[in-house]
C-alpha positions as CSV (number, residue, x, y, z in Angstrom):
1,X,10.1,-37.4,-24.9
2,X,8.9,-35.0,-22.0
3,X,7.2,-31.8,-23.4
4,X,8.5,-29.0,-21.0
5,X,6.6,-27.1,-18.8
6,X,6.4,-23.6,-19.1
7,X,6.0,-21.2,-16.2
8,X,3.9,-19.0,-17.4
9,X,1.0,-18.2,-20.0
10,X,-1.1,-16.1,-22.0
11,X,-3.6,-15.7,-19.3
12,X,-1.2,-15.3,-16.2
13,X,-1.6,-12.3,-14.9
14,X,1.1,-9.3,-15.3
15,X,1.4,-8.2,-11.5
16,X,2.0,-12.2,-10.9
17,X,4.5,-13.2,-13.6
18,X,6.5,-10.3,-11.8
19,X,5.7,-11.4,-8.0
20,X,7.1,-14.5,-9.1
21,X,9.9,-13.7,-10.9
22,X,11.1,-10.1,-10.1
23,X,13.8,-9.6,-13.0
24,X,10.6,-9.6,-16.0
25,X,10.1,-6.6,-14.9
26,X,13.0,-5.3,-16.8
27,X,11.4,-6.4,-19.9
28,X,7.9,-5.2,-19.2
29,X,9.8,-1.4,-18.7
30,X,10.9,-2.1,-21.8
31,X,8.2,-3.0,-23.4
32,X,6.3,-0.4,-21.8
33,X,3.8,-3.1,-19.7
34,X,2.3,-1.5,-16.5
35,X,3.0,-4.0,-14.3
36,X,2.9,-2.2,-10.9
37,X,-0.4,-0.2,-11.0
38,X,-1.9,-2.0,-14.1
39,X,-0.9,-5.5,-13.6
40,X,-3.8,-6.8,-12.8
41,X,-4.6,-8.3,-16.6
42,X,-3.6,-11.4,-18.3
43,X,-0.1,-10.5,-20.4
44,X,-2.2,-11.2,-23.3
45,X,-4.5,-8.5,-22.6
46,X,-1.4,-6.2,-21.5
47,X,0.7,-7.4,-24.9
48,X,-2.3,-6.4,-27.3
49,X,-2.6,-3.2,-25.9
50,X,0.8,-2.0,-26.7
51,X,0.2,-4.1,-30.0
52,X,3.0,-6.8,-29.2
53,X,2.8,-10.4,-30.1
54,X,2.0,-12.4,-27.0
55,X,4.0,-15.8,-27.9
56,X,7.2,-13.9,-28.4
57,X,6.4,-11.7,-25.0
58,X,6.4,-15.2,-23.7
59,X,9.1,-15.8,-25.2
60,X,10.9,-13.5,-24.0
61,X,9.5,-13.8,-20.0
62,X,10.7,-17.8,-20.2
63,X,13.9,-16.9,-21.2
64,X,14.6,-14.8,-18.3
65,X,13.0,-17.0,-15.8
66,X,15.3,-20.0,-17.2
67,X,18.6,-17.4,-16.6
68,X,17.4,-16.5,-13.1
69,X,17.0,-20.2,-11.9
70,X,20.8,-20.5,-12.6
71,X,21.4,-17.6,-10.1
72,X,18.6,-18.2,-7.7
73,X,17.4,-14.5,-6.1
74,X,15.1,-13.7,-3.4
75,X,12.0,-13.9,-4.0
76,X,9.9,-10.9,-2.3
77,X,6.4,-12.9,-2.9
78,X,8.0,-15.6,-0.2
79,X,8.6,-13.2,2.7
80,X,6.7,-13.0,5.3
81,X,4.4,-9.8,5.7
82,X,6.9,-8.2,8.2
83,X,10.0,-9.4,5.9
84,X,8.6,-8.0,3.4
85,X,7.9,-4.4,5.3
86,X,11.3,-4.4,6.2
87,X,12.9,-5.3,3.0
88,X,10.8,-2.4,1.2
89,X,11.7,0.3,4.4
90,X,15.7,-1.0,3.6
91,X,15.6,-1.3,-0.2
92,X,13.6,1.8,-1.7
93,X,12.5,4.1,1.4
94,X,16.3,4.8,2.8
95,X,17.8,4.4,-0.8
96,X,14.8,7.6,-2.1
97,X,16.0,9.5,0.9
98,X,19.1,9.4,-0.4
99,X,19.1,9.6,-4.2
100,X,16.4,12.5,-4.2
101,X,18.2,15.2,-2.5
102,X,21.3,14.6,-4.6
103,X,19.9,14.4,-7.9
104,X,18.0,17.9,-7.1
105,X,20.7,19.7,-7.9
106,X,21.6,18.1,-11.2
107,X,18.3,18.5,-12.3
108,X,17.7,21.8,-11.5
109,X,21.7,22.9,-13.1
110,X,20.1,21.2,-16.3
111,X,17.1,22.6,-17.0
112,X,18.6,26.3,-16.0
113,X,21.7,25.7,-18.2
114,X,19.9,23.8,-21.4
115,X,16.1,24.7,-20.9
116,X,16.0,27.4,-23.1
117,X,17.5,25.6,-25.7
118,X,15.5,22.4,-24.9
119,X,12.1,23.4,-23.7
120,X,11.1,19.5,-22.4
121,X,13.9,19.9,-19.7
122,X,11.7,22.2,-17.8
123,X,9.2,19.8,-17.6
124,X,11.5,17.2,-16.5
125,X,12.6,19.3,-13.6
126,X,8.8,20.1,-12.8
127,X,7.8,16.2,-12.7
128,X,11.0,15.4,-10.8
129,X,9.6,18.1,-8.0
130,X,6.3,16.7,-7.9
131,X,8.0,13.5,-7.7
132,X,10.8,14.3,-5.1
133,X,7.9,15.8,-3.0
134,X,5.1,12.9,-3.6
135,X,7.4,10.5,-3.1
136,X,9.2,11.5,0.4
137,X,5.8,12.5,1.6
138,X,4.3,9.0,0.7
139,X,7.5,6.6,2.4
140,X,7.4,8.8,5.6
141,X,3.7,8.5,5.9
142,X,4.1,4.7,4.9
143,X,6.7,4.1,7.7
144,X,5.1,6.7,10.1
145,X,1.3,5.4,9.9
146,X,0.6,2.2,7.5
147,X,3.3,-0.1,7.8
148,X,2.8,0.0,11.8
149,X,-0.6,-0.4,11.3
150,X,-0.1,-3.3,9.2
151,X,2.2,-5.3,11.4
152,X,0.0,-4.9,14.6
153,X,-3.0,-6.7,11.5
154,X,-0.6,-9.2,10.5
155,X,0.5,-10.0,14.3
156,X,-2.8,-10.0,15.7
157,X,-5.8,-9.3,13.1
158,X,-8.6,-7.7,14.3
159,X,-12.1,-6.2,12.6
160,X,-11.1,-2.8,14.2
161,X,-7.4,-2.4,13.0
162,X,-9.1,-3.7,9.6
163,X,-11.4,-1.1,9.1
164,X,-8.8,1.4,10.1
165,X,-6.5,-0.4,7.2
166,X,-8.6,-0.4,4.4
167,X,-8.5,3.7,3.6
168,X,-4.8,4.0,3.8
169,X,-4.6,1.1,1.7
170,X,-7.0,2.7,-0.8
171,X,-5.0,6.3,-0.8
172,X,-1.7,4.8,-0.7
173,X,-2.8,2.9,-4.2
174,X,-3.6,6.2,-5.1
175,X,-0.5,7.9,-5.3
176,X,1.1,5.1,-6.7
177,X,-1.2,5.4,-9.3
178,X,-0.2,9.3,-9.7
179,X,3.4,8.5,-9.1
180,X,3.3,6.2,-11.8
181,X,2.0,8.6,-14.6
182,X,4.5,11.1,-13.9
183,X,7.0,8.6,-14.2
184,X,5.5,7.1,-17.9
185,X,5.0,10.9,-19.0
186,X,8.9,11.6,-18.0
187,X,10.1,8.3,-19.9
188,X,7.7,9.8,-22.7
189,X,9.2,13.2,-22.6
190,X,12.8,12.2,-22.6
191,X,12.6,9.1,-25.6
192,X,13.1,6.5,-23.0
193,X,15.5,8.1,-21.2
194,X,18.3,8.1,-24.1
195,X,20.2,11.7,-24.4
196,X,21.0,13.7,-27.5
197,X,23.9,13.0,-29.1
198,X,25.3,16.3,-27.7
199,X,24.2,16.3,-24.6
200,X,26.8,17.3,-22.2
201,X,27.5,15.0,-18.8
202,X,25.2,16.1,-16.8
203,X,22.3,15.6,-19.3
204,X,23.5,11.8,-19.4
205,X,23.9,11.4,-15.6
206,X,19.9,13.3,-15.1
207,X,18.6,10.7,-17.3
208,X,20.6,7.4,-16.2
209,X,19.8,8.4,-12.6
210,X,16.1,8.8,-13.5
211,X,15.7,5.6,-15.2
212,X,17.1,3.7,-12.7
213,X,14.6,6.0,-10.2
214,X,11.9,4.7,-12.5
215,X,12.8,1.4,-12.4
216,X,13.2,1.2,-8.4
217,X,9.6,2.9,-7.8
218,X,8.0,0.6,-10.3
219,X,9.5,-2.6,-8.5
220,X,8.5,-0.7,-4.8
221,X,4.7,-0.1,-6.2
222,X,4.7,-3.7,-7.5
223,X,5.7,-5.3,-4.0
224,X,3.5,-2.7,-2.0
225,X,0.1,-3.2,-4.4
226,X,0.5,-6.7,-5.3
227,X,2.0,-8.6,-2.7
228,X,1.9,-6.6,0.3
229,X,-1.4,-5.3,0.1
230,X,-2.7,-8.1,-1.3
231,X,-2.2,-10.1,1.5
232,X,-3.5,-7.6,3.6
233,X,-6.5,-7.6,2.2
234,X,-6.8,-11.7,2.2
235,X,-6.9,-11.1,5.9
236,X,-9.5,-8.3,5.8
């Protein structure tokens, strides 16, 4: 009798269990695992800090790598550098564009109507600013300066386009480090996102829409730290 192989262990590292297999990082929101700008550990190391029992992390990471074979996705860790650009410009840039701008208004309708009432709303709507303004700032830099620079490296890599690289590679990490507090102090704030019983519909909708903006920017800092920079950097 075969003993089956497992995927992954206690000493594979967050940001990789998630390059290679996308959907964990459902669980880790979950669990509240950093696995975009703190991924860099073994899941042992990131299980004991949030006092979790690693086998049953495990567990729980096997399980959904067994349901995703069944319904095979794309794998961003196989593209190609310039795939990969383009799939992050498509997926998250034009989709933030988007979603920012319309959820401004919801936002600010709820904290004027139920702030007084529920103080933490006001904060919500002063994270989501410095969000909505970090965030548009960062992709249009990103598609405007670094991500150019980076194909003309990955085409043709040279020492001087490398030394250019490396400080917009080290600010971009940056913000996504900043990005990603706001977003754990909002999920903080709000009890993981989940509304009052009362809460009227617009107090449901803020909070859907800004878990799901959580879980987008988490995945888009995950591809951009450690798998597109990454492999920048193998080249540098």
């Amino acid at each position: 009798m075969t003993t089956k192989q497992h995927a992954f262990n206690a000493d594979t590292w967050v940001s990789d269990i998630v390059s290679r297999q996308p959907r964990t990082g459902d669980l880790f929101r979950e669990l509240r695992i950093d696995f975009c700008c703190g991924g860099k550990m073994p899941i042992r190391q990131a299980a004991e800090q949030r006092g979790l029992d690693t086998a049953e992390v495990l567990r729980r990471i096997e399980q959904i790598d067994e349901q995703a074979a069944q319904h095979r996705e794309m794998q961003p860790a196989s593209l190609e550098p310039q795939e990969l650009i383009a799939h992050i410009q498509r997926k998250y840039h034009e989709a933030l564009r988007q979603e920012l701008p319309a959820l401004t208004p919801y936002v600010t309708k709820l904290a004027r109507v139920h702030g007084g009432s529920r103080p933490y709303l006001l904060r919500v709507q002063e994270i989501f600013s410095l969000l909505k303004k970090e965030l548009l700032e960062h992709t249009e830099d990103e598609d405007r300066n670094v991500f150019p620079l980076l194909e003309t490296y990955f085409r043709s890599p040279a020492a001087d386009t490398a030394q250019a690289l490396e400080p917009y590679l080290n600010e971009l990490e940056s913000e996504h480090a900043q990005a990603g507090e706001l977003l754990k102090e909002l999920r903080e704030i709000t009890g993981d996102f989940v509304p009052p019983i009362d809460a009227c519909g617009t107090h449901r909708l803020v909070l859907n829409r800004l878990e799901a903006l959580e879980k987008d920017t988490f995945e888009h800092i995950h591809m951009e730290n450690n798998i597109l920079f990454e492999e920048a950097r193998k080249a540098i």
